[in-house]
C-alpha positions in Angstrom: -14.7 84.5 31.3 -10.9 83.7 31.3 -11.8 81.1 34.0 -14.5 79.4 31.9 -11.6 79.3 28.6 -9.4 77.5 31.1 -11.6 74.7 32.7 -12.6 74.1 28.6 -9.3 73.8 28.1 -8.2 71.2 30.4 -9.9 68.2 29.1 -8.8 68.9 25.5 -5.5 68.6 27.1 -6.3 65.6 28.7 -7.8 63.8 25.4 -4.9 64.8 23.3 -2.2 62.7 26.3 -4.6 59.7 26.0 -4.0 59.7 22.1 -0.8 60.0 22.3 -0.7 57.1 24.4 -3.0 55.6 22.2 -0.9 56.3 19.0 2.3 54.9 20.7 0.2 51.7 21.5 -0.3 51.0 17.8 3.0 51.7 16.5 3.5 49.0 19.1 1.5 46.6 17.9 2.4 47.4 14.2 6.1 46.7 15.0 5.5 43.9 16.6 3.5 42.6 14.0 6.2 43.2 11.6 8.7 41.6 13.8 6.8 38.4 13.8 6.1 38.4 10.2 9.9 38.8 9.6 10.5 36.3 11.4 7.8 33.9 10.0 9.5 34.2 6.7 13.2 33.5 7.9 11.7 30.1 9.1 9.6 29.6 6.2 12.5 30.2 4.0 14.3 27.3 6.1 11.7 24.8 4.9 12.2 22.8 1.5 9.5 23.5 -0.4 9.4 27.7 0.0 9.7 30.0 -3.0 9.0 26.9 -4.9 8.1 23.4 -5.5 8.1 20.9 -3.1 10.6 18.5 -2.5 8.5 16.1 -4.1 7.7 17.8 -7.1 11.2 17.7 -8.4 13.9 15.2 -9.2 16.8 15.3 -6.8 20.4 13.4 -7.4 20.9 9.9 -5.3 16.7 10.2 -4.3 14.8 7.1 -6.4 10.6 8.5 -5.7 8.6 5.9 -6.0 5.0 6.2 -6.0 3.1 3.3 -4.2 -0.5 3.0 -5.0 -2.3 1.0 -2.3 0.0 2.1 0.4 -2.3 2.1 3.0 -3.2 -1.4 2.2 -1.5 -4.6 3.6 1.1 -5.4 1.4 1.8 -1.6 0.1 2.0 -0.6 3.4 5.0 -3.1 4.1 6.2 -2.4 0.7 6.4 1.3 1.5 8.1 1.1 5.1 10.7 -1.6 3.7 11.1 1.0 1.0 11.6 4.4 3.5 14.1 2.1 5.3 15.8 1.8 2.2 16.3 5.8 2.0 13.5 5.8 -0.7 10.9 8.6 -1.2 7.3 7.3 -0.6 4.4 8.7 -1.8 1.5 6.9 -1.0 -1.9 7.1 -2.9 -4.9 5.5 -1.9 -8.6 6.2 -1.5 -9.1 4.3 1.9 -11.6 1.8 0.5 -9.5 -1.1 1.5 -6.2 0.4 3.2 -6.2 2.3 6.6 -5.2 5.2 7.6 -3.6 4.0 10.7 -1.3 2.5 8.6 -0.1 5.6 7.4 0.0 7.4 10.3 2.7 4.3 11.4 4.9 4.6 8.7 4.5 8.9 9.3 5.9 8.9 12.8 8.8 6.1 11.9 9.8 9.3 9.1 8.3 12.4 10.2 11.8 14.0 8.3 10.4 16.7 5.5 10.8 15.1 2.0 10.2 11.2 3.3 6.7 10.5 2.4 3.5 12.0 1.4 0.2 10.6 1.6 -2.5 11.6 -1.0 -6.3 10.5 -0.5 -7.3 9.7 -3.9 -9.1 7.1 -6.2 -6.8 6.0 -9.4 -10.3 5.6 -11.2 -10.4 9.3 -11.4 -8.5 10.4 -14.0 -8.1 14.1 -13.5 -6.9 13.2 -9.9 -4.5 11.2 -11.5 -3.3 13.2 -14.0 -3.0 16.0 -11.2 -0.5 13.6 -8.4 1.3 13.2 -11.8 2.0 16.8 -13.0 2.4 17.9 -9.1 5.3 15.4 -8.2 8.4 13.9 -9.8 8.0 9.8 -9.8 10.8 8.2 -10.7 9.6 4.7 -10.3 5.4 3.3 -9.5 4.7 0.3 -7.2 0.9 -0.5 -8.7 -0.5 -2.4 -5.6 -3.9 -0.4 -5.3 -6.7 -3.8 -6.4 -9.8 -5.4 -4.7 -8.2 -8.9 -4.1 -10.8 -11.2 -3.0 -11.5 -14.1 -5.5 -15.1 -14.8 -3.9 -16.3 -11.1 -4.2 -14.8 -11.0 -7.9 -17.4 -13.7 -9.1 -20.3 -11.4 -7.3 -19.1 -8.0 -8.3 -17.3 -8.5 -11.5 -17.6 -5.8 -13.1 -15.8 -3.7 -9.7 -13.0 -6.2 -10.5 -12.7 -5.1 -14.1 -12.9 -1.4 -13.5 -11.0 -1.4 -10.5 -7.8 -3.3 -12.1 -7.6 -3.3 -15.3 -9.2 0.3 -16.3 -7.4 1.8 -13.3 -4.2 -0.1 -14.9 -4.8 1.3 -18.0 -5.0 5.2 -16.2 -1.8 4.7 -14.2 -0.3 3.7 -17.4 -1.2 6.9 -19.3 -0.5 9.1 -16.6 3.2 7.7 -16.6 3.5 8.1 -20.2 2.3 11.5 -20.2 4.6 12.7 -17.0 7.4 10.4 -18.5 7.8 8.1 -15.7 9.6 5.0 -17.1 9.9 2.0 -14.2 6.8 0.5 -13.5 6.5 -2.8 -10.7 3.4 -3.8 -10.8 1.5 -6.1 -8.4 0.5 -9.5 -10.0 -1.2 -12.7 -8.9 -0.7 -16.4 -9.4 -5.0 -16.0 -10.1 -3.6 -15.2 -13.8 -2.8 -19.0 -14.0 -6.2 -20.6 -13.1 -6.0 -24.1 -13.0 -2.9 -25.0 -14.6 -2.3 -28.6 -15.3 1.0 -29.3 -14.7 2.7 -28.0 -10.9 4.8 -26.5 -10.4 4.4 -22.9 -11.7 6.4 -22.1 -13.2 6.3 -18.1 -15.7 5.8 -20.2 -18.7 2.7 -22.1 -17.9 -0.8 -21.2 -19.4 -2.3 -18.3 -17.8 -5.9 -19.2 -17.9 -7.5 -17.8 -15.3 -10.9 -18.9 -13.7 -12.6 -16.3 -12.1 -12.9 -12.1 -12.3 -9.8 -11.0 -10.2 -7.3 -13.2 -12.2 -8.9 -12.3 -15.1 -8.8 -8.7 -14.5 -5.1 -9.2 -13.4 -4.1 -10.6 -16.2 -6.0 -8.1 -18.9 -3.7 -5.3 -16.7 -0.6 -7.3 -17.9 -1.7 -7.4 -21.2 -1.8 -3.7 -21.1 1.0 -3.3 -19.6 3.0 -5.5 -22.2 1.2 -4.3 -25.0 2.3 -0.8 -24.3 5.8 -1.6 -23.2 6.6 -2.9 -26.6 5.9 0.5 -28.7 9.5 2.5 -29.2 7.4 5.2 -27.1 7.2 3.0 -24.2 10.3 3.0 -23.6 9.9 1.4 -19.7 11.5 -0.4 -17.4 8.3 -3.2 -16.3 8.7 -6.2 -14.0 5.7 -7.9 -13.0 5.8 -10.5 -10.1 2.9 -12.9 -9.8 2.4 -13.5 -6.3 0.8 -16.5 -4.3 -0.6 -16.6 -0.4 0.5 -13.6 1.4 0.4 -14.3 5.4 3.2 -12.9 7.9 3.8 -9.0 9.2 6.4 -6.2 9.8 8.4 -8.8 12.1 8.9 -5.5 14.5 5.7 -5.6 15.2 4.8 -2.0 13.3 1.9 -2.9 10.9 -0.3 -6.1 10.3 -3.5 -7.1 8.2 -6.4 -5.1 8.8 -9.5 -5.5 7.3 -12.4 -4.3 7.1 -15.3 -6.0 9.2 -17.2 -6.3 5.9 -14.6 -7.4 4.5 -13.6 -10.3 6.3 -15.6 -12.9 5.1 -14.1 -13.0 1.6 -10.3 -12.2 3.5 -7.3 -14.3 4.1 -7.5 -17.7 5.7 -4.8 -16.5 8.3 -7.2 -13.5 8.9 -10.4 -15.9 9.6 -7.8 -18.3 12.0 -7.0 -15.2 14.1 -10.9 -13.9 14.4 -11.7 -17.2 15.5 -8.5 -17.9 18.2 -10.1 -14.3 19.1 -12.9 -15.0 19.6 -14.4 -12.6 17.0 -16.2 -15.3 15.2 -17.0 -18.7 16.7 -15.0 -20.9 14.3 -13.4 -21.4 11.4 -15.2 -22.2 7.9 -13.1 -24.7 5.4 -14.3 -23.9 1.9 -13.6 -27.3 0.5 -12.8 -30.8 1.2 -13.4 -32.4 -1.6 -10.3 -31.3 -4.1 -8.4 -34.0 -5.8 -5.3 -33.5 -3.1 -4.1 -35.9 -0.7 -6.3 -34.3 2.2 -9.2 -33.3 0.5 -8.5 -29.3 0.8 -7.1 -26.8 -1.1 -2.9 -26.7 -1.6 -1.2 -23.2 -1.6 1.7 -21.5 -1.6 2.2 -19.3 1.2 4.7 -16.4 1.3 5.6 -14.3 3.9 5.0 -10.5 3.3 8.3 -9.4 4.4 9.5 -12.0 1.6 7.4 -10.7 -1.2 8.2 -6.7 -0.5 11.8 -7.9 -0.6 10.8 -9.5 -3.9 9.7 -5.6 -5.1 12.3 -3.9 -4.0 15.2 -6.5 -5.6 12.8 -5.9 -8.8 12.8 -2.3 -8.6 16.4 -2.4 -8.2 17.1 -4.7 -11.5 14.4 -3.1 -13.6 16.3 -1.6 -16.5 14.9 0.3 -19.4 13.4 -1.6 -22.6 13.0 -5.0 -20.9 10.2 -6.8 -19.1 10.7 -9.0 -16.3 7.7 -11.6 -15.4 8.6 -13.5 -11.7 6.2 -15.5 -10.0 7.2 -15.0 -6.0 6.6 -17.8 -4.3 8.7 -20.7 -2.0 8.0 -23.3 -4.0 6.5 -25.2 -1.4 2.4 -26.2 -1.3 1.0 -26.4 1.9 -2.7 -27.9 2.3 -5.4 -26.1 4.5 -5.5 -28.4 6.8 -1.8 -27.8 7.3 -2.0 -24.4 7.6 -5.2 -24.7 10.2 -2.6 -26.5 11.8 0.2 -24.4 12.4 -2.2 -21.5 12.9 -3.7 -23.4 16.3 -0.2 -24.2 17.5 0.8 -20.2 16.5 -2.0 -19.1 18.3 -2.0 -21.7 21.1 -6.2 -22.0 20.5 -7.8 -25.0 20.0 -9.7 -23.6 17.1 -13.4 -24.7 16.2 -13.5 -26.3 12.7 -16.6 -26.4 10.2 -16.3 -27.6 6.8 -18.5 -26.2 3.7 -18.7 -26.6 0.1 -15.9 -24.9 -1.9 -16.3 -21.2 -2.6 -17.0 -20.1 -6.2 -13.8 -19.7 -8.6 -11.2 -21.4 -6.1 -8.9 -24.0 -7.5 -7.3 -27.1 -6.0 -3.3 -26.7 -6.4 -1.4 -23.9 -6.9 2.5 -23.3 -5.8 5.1 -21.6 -7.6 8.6 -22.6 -9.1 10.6 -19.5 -8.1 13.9 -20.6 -9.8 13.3 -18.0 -12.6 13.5 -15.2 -9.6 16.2 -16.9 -7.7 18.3 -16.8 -10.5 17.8 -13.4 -12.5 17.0 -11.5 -8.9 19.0 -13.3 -6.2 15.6 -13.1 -4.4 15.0 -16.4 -2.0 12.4 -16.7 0.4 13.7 -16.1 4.0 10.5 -16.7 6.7 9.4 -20.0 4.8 8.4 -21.4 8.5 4.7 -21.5 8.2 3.7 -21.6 12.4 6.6 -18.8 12.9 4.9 -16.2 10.1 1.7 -17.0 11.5 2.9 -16.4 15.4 4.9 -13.0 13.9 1.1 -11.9 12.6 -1.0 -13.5 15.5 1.2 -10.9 18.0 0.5 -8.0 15.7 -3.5 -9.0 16.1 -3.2 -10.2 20.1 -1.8 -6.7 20.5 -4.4 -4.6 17.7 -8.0 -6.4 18.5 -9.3 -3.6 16.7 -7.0 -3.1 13.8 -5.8 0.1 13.7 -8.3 2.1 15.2 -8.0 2.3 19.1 -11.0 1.5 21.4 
């Protein structure tokens, strides 16, 4: 029997080591585990926004945050890297329906630092998402850029125009008042104007405009200047009426992008670079029968690097309880025909012409007086060489055939 007892008793033995074993394993792992979580929270506790708020969710000394609707657009995306270069704060809101995300992504790896810029996907018809950016982050100034801009599509879609400008305007507006944000820079256009009979522009003419977009654009101003008058108001507002953007980042970091769909209502300096491209087989003149000395539309065409200059100088001049109104512009009108011009000696293509009747809601002369903004700004349009803004952009699209998005 004692024999038996012992054999019994040698595995128990054996089963009691291997948990032992087994025991000291998991106080392994456990400490382990704890080690890591320690030190998890030491680097966690390095970041900016741990055991609290982010960065951008609170006002910091010598840090001007300026949220720039539209900033994955064309202009807001050159408005918001002039403005990170500047030491600025950038939050960028946009619902992608126009802008690109590549955009974004350029201006994220120029300033990756924590606390630079933010991106949120959102539409500023949505009012609870709005009231939401607002209440989660500290503005201290808005860029309102975010707009369908297409004068053709604004006589066929009207109503998009109205809602997406002026009611959106109106939302922006409320959300600022509501959060106390007090500088507001919003995005104009020389559209407001219409037709005016006398040139140049000058911020005293007539605005009558002719079709949906400067109609919309020019309700939103209303707004705004209707609300900046009440003692609650309280703001800072300048508006800048803009004319022909063309040109890009002159480094070569971001362009004009559009969407395929898009392109048909786009840019003229977009539908010259599709056609030196190749992308469609020529270029289509809207008009050729205006009351100018050539027969085609005159405009004033201003360099994008110009006009972001334009916004900053404003943002930097805006003070409380006053309203500035600038049109941005060289001052200079340039016919189509010119412009077709320079863009076949910019491109080096000898670029298929085909002329059509005008489009709907276009007028025949528009350019700018910018002495108002030369004199109460110090702002004076630098890249006023029409073939050299154009060559700056045609690089940008020789080297990004496919926009943003690589193929």
């Amino acid at each position: 029997m004692i024999p038996l007892n012992r054999r019994a008793s040698q595995p128990r033995a054996g089963m009691e080591y291997f948990d032992a074993r087994r025991k000291l394993h998991n106080v392994g792992k456990v400490i382990a585990a704890l080690v890591l979580t320690t030190l998890c929270i030491f680097v966690l506790k390095q970041s900016p926004g741990f055991g609290g708020a982010s960065v951008f969710s609170r006002h910091e000394p010598g840090v001007t945050h300026v949220l720039v609707t539209g900033g994955a657009g064309y202009i807001g995306s050159h408005a918001s890297l002039r403005l990170l270069k500047d030491n600025y704060r950038v939050t960028i809101v946009d619902n992608l329906s126009r802008g690109n995300m590549g955009a974004v992504k350029v201006l994220q790896e120029l300033f990756p630092q924590p606390g630079r810029l933010q991106f949120i996907y959102a539409d500023l018809g949505d009012k609870k998402a709005v009231n939401k950016i607002f209440s989660e982050n500290a503005f201290d100034a808005v860029m309102h850029f975010a707009a369908v801009a297409y004068v053709g599509e604004s006589t066929m879609e009207p109503l998009r125009y109205y809602h997406n400008i002026t009611s959106n305007t109106l939302l922006i507006l409320e959300a600022m008042a509501s959060h106390g944000v007090k500088t507001l820079i919003y995005s104009s256009t020389c559209a407001t104007y219409g037709e005016p009979e006398k040139m140049p522009i000058t911020e005293a003419t007539p605005q009558l405009p002719i079709n949906p977009y400067g109609k919309a654009k020019k309700m939103a101003e209303d707004i705004i200047l209707d609300f900046s008058k009440t003692k609650k108001a309280d703001m800072a507002v300048m508006i800048l009426r803009y004319f022909n953007v063309i040109g890009s980042d002159p480094d070569g970091r971001l362009g004009e992008a559009p969407r395929p769909e898009l392109r048909e209502h786009g840019r003229i300096s977009g539908a010259c670079f599709d056609a030196a491209l190749g992308v469609i087989p020529g270029l289509k003149v809207k008009g050729i029968d205006y009351p100018t000395t050539d027969g085609t539309c005159i405009r004033d065409y201003i360099d994008v690097t110009d006009l972001v200059d334009a916004h900053v100088k404003a943002l930097n001049k805006a003070e409380p309880s006053k309203v500035g109104i600038y049109n941005v512009g060289t001052g200079r009108g340039r016919s189509v025909k010119e412009f077709v011009d320079a863009c076949k000696k910019a491109t080096g293509v000898n670029i298929k012409i085909e002329y059509l009747s005008r489009r709907p809601g276009d007028y025949a002369e528009v350019y700018s007086d910018p002495t108002k903004i030369n004199t109460e700004l110090n702002w004076t349009a630098q890249y006023t060489d029409l073939k050299e803004s154009l060559s700056v952009a045609w690089r940008w699209q020789k080297s990004h055939p496919h926009g943003y998005v690589t193929k």
